[in-house]
N, C-alpha and C positions, 0 to 999 in steps of 0.2 A: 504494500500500500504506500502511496506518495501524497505529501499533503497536496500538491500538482492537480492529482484526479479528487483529492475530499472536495478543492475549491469549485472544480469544475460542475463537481454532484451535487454542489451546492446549491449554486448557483443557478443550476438548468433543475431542479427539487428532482433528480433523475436517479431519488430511491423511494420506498413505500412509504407514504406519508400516514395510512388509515393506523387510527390511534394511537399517534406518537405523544409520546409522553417524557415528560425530565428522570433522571434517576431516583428522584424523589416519587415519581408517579402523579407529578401535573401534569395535565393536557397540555398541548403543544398546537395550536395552529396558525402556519407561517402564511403571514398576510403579503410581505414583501420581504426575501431572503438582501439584499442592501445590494452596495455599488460593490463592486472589487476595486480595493483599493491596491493601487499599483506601488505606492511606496513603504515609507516606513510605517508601523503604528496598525491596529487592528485589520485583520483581512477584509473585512465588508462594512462599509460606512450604510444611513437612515435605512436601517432594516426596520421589520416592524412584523414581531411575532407577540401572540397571546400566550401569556402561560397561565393556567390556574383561569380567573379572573378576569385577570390583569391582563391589556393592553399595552407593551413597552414598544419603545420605538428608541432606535441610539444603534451602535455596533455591534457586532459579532466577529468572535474568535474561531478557528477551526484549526483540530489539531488532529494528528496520528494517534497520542495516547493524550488522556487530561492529563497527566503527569510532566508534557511537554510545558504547558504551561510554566515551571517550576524550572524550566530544564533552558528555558529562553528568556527568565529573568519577572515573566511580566509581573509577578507577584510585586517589585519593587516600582512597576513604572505608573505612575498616577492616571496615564492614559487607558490603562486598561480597567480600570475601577469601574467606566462606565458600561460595560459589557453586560450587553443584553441577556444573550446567549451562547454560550461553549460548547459546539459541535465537535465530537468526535469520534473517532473510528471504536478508540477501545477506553474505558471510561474505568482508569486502573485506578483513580484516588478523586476523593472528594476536593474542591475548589473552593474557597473563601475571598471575598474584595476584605482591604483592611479595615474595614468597618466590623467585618467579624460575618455577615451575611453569605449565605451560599451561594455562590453563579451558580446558574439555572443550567445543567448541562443536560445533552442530547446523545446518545450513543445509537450510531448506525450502521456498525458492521453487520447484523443480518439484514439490512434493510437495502441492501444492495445488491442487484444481479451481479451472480459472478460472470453472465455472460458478457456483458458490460466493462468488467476490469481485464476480464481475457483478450476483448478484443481491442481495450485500451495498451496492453502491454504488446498485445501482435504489433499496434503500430511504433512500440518507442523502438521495439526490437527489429524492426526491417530494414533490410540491406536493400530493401528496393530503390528506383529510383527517386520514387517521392512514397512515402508510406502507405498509402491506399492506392499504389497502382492499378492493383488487381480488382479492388472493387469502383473504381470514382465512375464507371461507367456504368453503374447503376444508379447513377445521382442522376435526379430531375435538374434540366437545365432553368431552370427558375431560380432553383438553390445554387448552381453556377455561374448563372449570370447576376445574380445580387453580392454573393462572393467578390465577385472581380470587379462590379461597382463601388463595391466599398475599398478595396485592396488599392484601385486605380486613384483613388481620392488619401491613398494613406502614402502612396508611393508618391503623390504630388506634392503631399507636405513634406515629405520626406526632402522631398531635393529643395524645397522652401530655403531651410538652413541654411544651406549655403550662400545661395541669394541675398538672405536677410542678413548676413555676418557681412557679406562684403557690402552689401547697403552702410550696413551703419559703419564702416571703415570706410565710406566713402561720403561721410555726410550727406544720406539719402539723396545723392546724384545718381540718377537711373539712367542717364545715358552714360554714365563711365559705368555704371557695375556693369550694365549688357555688354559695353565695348569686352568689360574682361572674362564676361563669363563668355561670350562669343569667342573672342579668342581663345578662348581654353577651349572649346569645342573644335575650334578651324583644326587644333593638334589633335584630335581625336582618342584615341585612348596611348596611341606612343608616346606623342608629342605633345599632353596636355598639360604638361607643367612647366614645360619652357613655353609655352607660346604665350602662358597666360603671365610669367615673369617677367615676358619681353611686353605687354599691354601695360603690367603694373609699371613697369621702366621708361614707358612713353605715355606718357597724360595724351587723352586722342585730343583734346584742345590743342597741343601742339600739332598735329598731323591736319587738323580743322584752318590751322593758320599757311595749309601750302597747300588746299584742297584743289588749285587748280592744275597742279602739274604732280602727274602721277610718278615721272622721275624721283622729286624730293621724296613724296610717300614711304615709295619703294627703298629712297637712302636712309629714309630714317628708322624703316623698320629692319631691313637686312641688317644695316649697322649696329641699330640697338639689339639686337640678336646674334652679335657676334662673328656677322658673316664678312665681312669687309678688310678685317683686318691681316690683310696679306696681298702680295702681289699676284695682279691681274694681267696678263696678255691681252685678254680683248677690249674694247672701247668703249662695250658699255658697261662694267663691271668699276671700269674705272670714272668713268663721268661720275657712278654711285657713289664711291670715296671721294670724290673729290665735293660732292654735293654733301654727304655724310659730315665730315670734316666741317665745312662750316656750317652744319644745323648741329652737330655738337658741342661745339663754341657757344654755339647762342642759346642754347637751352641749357646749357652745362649737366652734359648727361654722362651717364656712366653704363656701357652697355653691359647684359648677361652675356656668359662663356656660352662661346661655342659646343664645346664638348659635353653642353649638355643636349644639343639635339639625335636624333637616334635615328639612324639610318636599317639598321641592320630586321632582316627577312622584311622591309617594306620593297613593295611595289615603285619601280622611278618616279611613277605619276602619283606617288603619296609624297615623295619625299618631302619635308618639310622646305625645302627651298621654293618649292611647285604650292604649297599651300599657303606660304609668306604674301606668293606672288598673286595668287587670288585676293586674300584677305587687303591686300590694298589694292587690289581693283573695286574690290567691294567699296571700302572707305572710301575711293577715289569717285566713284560713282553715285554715293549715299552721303549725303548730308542729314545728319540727324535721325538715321535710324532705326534707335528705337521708336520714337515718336512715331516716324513713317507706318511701323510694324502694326503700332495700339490703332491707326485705323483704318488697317486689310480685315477684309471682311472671310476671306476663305483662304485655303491654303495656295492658289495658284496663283494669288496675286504675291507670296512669299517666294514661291518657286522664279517666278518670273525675276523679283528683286534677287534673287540668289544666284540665278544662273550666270554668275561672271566667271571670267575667262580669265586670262595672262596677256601680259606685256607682249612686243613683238620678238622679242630674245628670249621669252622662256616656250614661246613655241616649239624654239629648237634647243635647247637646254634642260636639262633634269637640275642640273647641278652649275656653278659658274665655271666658264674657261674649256665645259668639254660640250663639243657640238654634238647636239642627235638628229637625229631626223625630224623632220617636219609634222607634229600634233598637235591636235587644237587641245588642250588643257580644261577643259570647261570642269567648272565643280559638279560632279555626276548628281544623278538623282537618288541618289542613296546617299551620299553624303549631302546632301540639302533634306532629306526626310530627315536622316539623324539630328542635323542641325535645330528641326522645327521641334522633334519630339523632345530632345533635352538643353534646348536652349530657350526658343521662341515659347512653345509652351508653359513650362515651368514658371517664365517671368510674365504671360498673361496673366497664372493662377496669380501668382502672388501680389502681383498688381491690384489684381479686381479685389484680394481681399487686403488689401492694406489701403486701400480707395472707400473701401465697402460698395465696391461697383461688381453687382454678379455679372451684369453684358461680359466683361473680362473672364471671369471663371466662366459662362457656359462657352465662350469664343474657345476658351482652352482645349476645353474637353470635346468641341465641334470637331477643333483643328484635327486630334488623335485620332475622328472617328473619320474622316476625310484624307488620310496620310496613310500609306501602306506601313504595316508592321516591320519590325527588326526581321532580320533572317540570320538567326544564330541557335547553335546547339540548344541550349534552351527550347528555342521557341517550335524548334523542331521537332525536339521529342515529346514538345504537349499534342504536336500535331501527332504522332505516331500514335497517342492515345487518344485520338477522335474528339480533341479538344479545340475548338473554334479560334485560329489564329488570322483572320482577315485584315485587321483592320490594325493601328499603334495602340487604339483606344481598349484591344484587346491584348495584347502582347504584352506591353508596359504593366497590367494587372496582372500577367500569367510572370512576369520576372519576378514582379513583388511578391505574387505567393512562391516559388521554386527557393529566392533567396533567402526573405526573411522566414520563413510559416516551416515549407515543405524541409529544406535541409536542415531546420534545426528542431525539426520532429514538432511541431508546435500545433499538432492535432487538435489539442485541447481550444485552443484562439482562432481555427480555424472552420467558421461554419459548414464546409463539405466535410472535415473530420469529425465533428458533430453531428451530422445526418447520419453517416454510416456509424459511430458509436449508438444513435438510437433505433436503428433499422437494417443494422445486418446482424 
């Protein structure tokens, strides 16, 4: 027995409730088992059970044995004094508040199916993929798709965080935190920590002050990126330094190493040299935005803004100094969904709620349901289990359950491993 499954049996009253009574032999009926308290201090806040008589209403404790009680201090902590009720599995000693009074305790180890806890330990114990492999395709898609509604609005806030930290490190200026969370995107999951170093190292107000010549752009983010500092053969790499040079002067900037960017198993058309070169066609083409972004109404007025291309010299370049052949460089459509689903989206959400504007939260959640899905191991093996991966607005819910729920066994918080604990 784990106190894990007492809360969860709690919580869902998912044991025999017909005349439960206290060890003293009062009547017991629970009118509201309380909230589950997530941190310290009793497990269930404004419950509201009758015992005897009496109507109380205040917390409740839930342990393995009443003896835990004694065993986790509460005896000494004044916050427990108020306890309503002392649910537990095995009811080895009697309970006192220091007032000298009895907690009203409850003992319900026969009051639970064993089938119940057997097939709660099947799932702590599977090497499956995700713990209810075998059976989640006896789940009604109504219990599935309310699941992933809720999961897609937790994986939202989730990325919020981040957003919201560099907001307030940036004196809630929303066109520089998207410049930097953008940036950290344009590096994708290789190159996402130098790209967003090299944004944090150029304020775009500087880039904003050369927006008509994509040259300077280009020297001031190569350079502040560490790419410049060496000799050039060709003509344009050096016009870059030589442009580089005096926008360092004037800004008195200090660029990131190079050797933090990472080449190694990318594709040429990833290299970050190729994504530098977009990301200031982007800025070189876009004045302001973010603002721009807050009012596109669907995703293919985003795609449209997104589809920039390269310079005339990275057509024929991966890298500076070595020529290649002749490709158009365009930022693909996979890397522009990526872009909407954890950049653009993320900072509608938390716009509309830090506005208290929902137009912004439902644009969000349009945008996901309008934007084709991830295509990675994950998302793939939900498809192999006849799981509905169409759309971002579905995927981005199936990552949050695999990551957060599924691989850390988290059956109990997860309402499809709750369907199947009451129905298989």
């Amino acid at each position: 027995m784990t106190e894990e499954f007492l809360h969860h049996i709690w919580k869902f009253r998912l044991f025999d409730q017909l005349e439960l009574k206290t060890t003293n032999g009062d009547e017991v009926i629970i009118e509201k088992p309380g909230e589950y308290n997530f941190d310290a201090g009793p497990d269930f806040f404004n419950g509201k059970v009758k015992v005897g008589d009496t109507l109380w209403a205040g917390n409740i404790e839930v342990h393995i044995n009443a003896s835990d009680w004694k065993k986790h201090f509460h005896q000494n902590d004044k916050a427990y004094d108020n306890i309503i009720l002392h649910v537990v599995n095995n009811a080895d000693v009697n309970l006192f508040r220091s007032s000298g009074e009895e907690i009203p305790t409850i003992e319900i180890k026969d009051r639970i199916h064993e089938r119940l806890f057997q097939k709660y330990l099947g799932f702590k114990s599977s090497n499956d993929w995700i713990p209810c492999e075998k059976q989640i395709a006896t789940v009604p898609q109504v219990i599935i798709n309310s699941t992933l509604d809720r999961l897609l609005l937790e994986r939202l806030e989730r990325k919020s965080g981040s957003i919201l930290n560099s907001l307030e490190q940036n004196n809630t200026n929303w066109e520089e935190t998207f410049y930097h969370q953008l940036a950290r995107n344009f590096g994708f999951k290789t190159n996402a920590d130098p790209f967003e170093l090299l944004a944090k190292s150029l304020p775009s107000n500087f880039l904003g002050k050369h927006k008509s010549s994509l040259l300077q752009i280009e020297a001031l983010l190569f350079g502040q990126a560490g790419m410049l500092a060496e000799h050039f053969e060709e003509k344009y790499p050096q016009q870059l330094q030589n442009e580089y040079a005096f926008l360092k002067q004037k800004f008195k900037l200090n660029s990131i190493e190079k050797h933090l960017w990472k080449y190694l198993r990318l594709r040429p058309v990833n290299f970050p040299n190729v994504r530098i070169a977009q990301f200031a066609n982007l800025i070189f083409n876009s004045s302001h935005l973010f603002s721009k972004i807050l009012e596109m109404g669907n995703p293919a007025e985003l795609r449209k803004l997104m589809n920039v291309s390269v310079s005339e010299y990275w057509e024929t370049h991966f890298v500076f100094d070595k020529k290649a052949l002749k490709r158009a460089k365009h930022l693909g459509v996979e890397a522009i969904d990526n872009i909407i689903i954890n950049t653009i989206v993320p900072f509608l959400f938390v716009y509309g709620k830090q506005k208290d504007d929902e137009r912004f939260i439902d644009r969000a959640l349009l945008f996901l349901e309008q934007t084709s899905g991830e295509r990675n191991s994950i998302v793939k093996k939900w498809s192999s289990l006849n799981i509905s991966v169409g759309s971002a607005h579905s995927t981005q819910a199936l990552l949050q359950l695999k990551t957060e729920y599924c691989s850390n066994k988290k059956c109990l918080n997860c309402s499809i491993g709750n369907y199947l604990l009451k129905n298989s």
